[in-house]
C-alpha positions as CSV (number, residue, x, y, z in Angstrom):
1,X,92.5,111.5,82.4
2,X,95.6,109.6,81.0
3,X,96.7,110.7,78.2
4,X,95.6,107.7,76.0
5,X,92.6,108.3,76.6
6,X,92.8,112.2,76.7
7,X,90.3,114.4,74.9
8,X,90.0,118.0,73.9
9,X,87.8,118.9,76.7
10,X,89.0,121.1,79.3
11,X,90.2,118.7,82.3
12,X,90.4,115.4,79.9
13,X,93.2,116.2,78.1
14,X,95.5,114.3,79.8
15,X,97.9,117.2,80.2
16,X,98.3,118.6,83.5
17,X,98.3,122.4,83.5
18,X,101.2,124.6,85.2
19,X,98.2,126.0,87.2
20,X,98.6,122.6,89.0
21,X,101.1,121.9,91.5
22,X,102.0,118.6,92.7
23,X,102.1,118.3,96.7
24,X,106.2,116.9,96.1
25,X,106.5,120.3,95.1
26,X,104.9,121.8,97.8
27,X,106.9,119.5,100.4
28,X,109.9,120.4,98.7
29,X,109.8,124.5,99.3
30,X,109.1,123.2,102.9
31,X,112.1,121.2,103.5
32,X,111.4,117.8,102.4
33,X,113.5,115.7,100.0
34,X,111.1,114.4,97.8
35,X,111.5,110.9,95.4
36,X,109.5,108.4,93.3
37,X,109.9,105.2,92.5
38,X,108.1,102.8,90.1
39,X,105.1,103.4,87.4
40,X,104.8,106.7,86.4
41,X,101.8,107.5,84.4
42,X,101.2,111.0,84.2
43,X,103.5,112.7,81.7
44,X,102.2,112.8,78.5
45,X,103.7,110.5,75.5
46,X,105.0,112.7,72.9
47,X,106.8,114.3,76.0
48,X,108.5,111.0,77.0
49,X,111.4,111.8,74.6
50,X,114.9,112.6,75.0
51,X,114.6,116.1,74.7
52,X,111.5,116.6,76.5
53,X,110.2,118.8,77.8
54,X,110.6,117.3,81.0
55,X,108.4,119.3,82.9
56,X,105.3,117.4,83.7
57,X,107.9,114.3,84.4
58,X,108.6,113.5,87.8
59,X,111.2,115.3,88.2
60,X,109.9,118.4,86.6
61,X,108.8,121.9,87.8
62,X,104.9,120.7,87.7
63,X,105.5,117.3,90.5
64,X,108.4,118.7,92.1
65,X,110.1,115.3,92.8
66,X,114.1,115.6,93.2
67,X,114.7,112.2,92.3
68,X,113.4,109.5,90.1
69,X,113.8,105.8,89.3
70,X,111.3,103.6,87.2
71,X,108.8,103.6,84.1
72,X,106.8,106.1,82.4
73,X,103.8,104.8,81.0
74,X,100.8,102.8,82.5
75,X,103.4,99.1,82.3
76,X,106.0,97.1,81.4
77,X,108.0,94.3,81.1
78,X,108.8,93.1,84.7
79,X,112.1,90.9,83.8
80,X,113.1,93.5,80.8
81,X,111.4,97.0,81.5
82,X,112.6,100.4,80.0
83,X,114.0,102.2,83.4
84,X,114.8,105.7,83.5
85,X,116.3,107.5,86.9
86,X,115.5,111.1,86.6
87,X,115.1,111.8,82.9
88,X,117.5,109.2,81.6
89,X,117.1,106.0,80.0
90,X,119.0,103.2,81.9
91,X,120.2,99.6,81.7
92,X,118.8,97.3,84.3
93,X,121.6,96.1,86.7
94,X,121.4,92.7,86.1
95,X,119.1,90.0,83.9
96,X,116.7,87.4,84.5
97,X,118.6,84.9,84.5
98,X,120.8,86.5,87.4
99,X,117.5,86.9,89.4
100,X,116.4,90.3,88.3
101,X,112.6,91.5,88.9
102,X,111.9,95.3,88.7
103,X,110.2,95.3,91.8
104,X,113.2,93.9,93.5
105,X,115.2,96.4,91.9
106,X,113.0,99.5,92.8
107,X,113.2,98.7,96.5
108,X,116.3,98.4,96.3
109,X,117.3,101.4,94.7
110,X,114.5,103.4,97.0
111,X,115.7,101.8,100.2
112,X,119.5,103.2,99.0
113,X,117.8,106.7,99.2
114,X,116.8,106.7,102.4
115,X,119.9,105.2,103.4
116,X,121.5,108.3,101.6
117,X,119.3,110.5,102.9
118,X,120.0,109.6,106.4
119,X,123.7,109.4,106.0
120,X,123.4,112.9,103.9
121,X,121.0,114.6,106.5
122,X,119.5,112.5,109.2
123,X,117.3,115.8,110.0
124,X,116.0,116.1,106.7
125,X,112.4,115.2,106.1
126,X,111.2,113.0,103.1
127,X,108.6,112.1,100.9
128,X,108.7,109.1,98.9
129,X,106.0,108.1,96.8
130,X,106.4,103.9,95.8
131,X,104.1,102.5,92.6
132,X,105.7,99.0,92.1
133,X,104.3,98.0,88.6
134,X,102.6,94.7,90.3
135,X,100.5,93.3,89.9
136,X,99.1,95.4,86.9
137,X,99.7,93.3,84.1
138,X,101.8,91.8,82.8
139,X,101.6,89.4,85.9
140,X,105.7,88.3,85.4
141,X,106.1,86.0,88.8
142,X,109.8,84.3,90.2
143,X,109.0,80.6,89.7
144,X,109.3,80.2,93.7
145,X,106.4,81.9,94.2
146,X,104.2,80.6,91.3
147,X,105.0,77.4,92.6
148,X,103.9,77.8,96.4
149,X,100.5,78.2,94.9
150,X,100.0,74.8,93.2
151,X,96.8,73.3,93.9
152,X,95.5,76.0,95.4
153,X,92.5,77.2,93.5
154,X,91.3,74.1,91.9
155,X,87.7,74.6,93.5
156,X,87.3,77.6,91.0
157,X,86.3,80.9,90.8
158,X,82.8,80.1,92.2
159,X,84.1,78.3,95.0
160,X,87.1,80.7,95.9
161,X,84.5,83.9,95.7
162,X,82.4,81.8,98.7
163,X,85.5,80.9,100.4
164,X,86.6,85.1,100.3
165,X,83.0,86.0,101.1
166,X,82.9,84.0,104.3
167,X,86.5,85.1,105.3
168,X,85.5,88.7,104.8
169,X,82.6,88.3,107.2
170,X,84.4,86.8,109.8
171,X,87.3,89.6,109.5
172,X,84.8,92.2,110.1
173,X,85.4,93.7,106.5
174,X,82.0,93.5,105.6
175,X,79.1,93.1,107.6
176,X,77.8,90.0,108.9
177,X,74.4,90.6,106.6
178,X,75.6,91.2,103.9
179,X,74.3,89.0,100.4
180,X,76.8,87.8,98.1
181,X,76.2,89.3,94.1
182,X,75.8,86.9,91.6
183,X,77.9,86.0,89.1
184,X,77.2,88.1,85.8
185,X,75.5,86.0,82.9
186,X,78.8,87.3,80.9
187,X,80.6,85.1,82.7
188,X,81.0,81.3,82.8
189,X,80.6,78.9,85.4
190,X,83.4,76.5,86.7
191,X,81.8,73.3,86.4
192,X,81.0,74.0,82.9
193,X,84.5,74.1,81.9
194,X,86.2,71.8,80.6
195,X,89.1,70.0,82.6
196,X,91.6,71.1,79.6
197,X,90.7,74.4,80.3
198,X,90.8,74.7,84.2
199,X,94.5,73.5,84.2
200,X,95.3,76.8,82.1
201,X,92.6,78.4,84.2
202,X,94.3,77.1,87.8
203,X,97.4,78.0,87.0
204,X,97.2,81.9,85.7
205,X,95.2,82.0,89.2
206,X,98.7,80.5,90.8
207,X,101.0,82.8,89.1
208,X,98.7,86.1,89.7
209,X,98.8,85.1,93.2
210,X,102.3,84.6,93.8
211,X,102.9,88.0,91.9
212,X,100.8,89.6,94.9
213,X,102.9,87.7,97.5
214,X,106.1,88.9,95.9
215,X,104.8,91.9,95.7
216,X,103.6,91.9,99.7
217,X,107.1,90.7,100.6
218,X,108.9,93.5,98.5
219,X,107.1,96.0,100.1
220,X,108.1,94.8,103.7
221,X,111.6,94.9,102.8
222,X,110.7,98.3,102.1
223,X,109.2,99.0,105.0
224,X,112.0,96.7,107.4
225,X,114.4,99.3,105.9
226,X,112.7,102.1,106.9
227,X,112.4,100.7,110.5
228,X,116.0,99.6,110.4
229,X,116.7,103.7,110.5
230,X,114.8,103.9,113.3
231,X,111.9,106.6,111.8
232,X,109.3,103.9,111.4
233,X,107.2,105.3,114.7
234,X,107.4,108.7,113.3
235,X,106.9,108.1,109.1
236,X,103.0,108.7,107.9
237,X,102.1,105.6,105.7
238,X,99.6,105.0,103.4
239,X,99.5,101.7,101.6
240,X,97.1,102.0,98.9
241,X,96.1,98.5,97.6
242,X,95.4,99.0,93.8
243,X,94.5,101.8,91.6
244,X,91.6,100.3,90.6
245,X,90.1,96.7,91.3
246,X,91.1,92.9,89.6
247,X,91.3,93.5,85.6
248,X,89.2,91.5,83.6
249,X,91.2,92.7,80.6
250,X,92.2,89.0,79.9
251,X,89.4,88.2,78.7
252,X,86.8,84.6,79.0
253,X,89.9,83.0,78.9
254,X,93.2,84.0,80.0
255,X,96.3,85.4,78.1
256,X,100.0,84.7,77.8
257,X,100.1,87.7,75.4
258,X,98.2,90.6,77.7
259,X,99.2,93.3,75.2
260,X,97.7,91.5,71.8
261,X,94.9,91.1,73.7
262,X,94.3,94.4,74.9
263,X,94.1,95.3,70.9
264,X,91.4,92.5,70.4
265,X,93.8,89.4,69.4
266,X,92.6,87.3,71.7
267,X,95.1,84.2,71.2
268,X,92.7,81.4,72.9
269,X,93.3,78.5,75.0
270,X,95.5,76.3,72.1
271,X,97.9,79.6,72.4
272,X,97.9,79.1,76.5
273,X,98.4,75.5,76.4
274,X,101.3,75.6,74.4
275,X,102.5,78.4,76.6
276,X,101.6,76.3,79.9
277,X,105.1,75.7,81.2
278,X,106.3,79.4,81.0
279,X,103.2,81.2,82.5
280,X,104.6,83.8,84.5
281,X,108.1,84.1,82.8
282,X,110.3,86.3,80.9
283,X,108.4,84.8,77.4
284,X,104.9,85.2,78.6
285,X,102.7,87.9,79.2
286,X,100.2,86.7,81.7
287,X,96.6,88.0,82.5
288,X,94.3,86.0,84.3
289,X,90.5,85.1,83.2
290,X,88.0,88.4,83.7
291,X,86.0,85.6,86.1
292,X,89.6,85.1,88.4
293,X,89.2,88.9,88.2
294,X,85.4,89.0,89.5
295,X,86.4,86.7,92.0
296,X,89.2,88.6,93.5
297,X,86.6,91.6,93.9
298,X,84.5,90.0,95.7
299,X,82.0,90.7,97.0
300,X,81.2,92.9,94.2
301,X,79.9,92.3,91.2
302,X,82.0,93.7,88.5
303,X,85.6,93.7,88.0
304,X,88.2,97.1,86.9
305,X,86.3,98.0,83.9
306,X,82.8,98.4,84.9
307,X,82.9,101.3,87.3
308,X,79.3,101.2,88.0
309,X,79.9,98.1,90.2
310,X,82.9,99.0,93.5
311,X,84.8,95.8,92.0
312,X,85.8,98.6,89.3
313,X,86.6,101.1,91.8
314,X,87.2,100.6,95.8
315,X,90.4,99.2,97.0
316,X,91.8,99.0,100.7
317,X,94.4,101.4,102.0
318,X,96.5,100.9,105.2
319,X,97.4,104.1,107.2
320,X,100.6,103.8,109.3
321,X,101.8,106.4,112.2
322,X,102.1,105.2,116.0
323,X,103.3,108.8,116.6
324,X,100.7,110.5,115.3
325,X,97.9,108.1,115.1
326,X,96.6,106.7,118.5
327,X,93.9,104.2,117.3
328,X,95.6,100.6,116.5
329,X,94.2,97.9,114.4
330,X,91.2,99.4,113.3
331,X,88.7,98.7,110.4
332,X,86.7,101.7,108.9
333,X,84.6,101.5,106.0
334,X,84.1,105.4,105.4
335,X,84.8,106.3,101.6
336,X,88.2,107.8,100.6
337,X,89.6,109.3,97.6
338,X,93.2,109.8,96.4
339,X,92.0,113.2,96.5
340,X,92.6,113.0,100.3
341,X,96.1,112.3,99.9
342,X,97.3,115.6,99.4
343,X,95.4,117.8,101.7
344,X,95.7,115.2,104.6
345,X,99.6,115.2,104.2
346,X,100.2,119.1,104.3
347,X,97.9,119.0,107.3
348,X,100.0,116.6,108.4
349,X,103.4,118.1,107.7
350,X,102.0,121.7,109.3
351,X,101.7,122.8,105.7
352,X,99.4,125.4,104.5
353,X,98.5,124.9,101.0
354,X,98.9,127.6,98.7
355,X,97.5,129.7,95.8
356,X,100.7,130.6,94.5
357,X,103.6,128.3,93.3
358,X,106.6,129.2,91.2
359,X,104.7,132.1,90.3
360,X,102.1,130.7,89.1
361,X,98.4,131.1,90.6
362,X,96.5,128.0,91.6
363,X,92.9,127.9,93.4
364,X,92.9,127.6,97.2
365,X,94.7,128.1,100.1
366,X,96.9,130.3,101.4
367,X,100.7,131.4,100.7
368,X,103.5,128.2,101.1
369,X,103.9,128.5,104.9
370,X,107.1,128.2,106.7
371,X,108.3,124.8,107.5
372,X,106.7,122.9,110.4
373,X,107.2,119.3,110.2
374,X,104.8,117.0,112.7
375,X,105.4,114.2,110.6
376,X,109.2,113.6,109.9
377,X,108.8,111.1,106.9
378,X,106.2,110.3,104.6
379,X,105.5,107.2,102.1
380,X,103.1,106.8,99.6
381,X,102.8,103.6,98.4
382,X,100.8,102.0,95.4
383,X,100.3,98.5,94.2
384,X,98.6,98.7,90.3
């Protein structure tokens, strides 16, 4: 449970126990160098302070990573956000107006690890898990990429969840019978809006789909740097495309002020209009319409916030290892959970997990076993 939401049941409080060891840790007593980078939403709040205790933050004795650089919390501001690398509040390098983006600036900064790493220890396995803050809100875009994506959804949501629908089908994502949902009653059709209202509509669409394509090419950088060291082959990838599914926490209409409206202050389309010309940058805080949202979950029927429709809940994940994996290319529909992560990565690394770290006793498992890498590297990757 996050910790806003925590309760004071047993398992919900948001607060994970030292009976709980992260698998960073567990890498790390087997010879990995371990590092995060990004959105870090698991330590709780009144711990996020400058004297702590820093023990459920990344870099603490519970999650075992030597190295962090990025935000606590579940967001922030992608032009101005409140860095910390370890436990200590930083300036970003740069502003806006000198081109700075904080997912720009994470892989950067993680792509210097691994060049450190190497130089440091080119032996030396690592773990690196990657959460950029895209495209969780707010949806902060370069103007480049905003712009690229003029004109491109003025069908509509209706007509852009048919276009997605047919695409899946002929990808072999889904199968070839499969019925589209409807579109819930709660939410309004295209045509019956009025032409005012699409422009606003149209163009948070644009600017939440250039954030995913800056967001895409960030990531290959990322990855280009990794195969620039040459362990690409031999690095165990997973490239989990969410946490959840498309947010309809904009609301029927759209916001330029996401956080005002996650309180209820929804600020309406005279707000967005006036806003128009600066959707997307450093004086906006963009969300798209919850139909945009049901439309990107296509083909299911419900968007992030109703978890008894998969819109709320399934997202793809890509799985990277030519030395390990032999299949190539393929498309599998079984059901994961995160909950696989961690098992299938000390499997991976040859890594027995234990009932006993630091001292302290966990369920499961066996003793930390001595170190046996199979796969050098590892990166896990997460796009909110």
């Amino acid at each position: 449970m996050i910790i806003e939401l925590g309760t004071g049941f047993r398992g919900y409080t948001g607060i994970v126990p030292n009976t709980t060891a992260g698998f960073p840790e567990i890498l790390r007593q087997n010879g990995h160098t371990t590092a995060a980078f990004g959105k870090w939403h698991n330590t709780p709040d009144i711990e996020i302070t400058p004297l702590g205790p820093f023990d459920r933050w990344p870099t603490g004795k519970t999650w075992g990573f030597e190295y962090f650089y990025g935000f606590m919390n579940g967001e922030t501001h992608q032009y101005y956000p409140v860095l910390y690398r370890n436990t200590t509040p930083v300036p970003q390098p740069k502003t806006p107006e000198q081109g700075y983006h904080v997912t720009e600036d994470l892989v950067d900064d993680a792509i210097g690890w691994i060049n450190q790493v190497n130089a440091t220890n080119p032996e030396k396995p690592w773990f690196m898990y990657f959460s950029s803050g895209a495209i969780h809100a707010p949806h902060h875009t370069p103007k480049a990429y905003r712009d690229k994506y003029k004109g491109r959804f003025n069908g509509g949501w209706d007509q852009y969840r048919e276009e997605t629908f047919a695409r899946q089908k002929k990808l072999g994502v889904i199968p070839t019978n499969t019925k589209l949902t409807h579109r819930p009653k709660e939410l309004p059709a295209w045509d019956d809006q009025p032409e005012s209202a699409k422009r606003v509509y149209r163009r948070l669409m644009e600017n939440y789909s250039g954030f995913l394509e800056h967001t895409d090419v960030e990531v290959g950088r990322l990855l280009a740097a990794v195969e620039k060291s040459g362990g690409l082959d031999n690095t165990l990838i997973f490239y989990i495309v969410g946490d959840n599914g498309a947010s309809g926490e904009g609301g029927l209409e759209g916001t330029v002020k996401e956080v005002a409206s996650l309180n209820g202050a929804q600020l309406g389309l005279t707000d967005l209009e006036a806003k128009f010309e600066e959707i997307g940058g450093t004086e906006t805080e963009p969300h798209v319409p919850a139909a945009w949202a049901w439309a990107a979950d296509t083909p299911f029927q419900w968007t992030k916030q109703v978890a008894s429709h998969f819109g709320g809940t399934r997202n793809g994940l890509v799985v990277h290892w030519p030395n390990g994996i032999a299949a190539k290319g393929e498309l599998r529909s079984r059901f994961h959970h995160t909950i696989d992560a961690a098992p299938t990565v000390l499997d991976a690394a040859q890594v027995t997990q234990p009932h006993v770290v630091n001292g302290v006793k966990s369920f499961g498992g066996g003793d930390i076993g001595g170190f046996n890498i199979t796969a050098y590297n590892m990166v896990m990757m997460g796009c909110a």
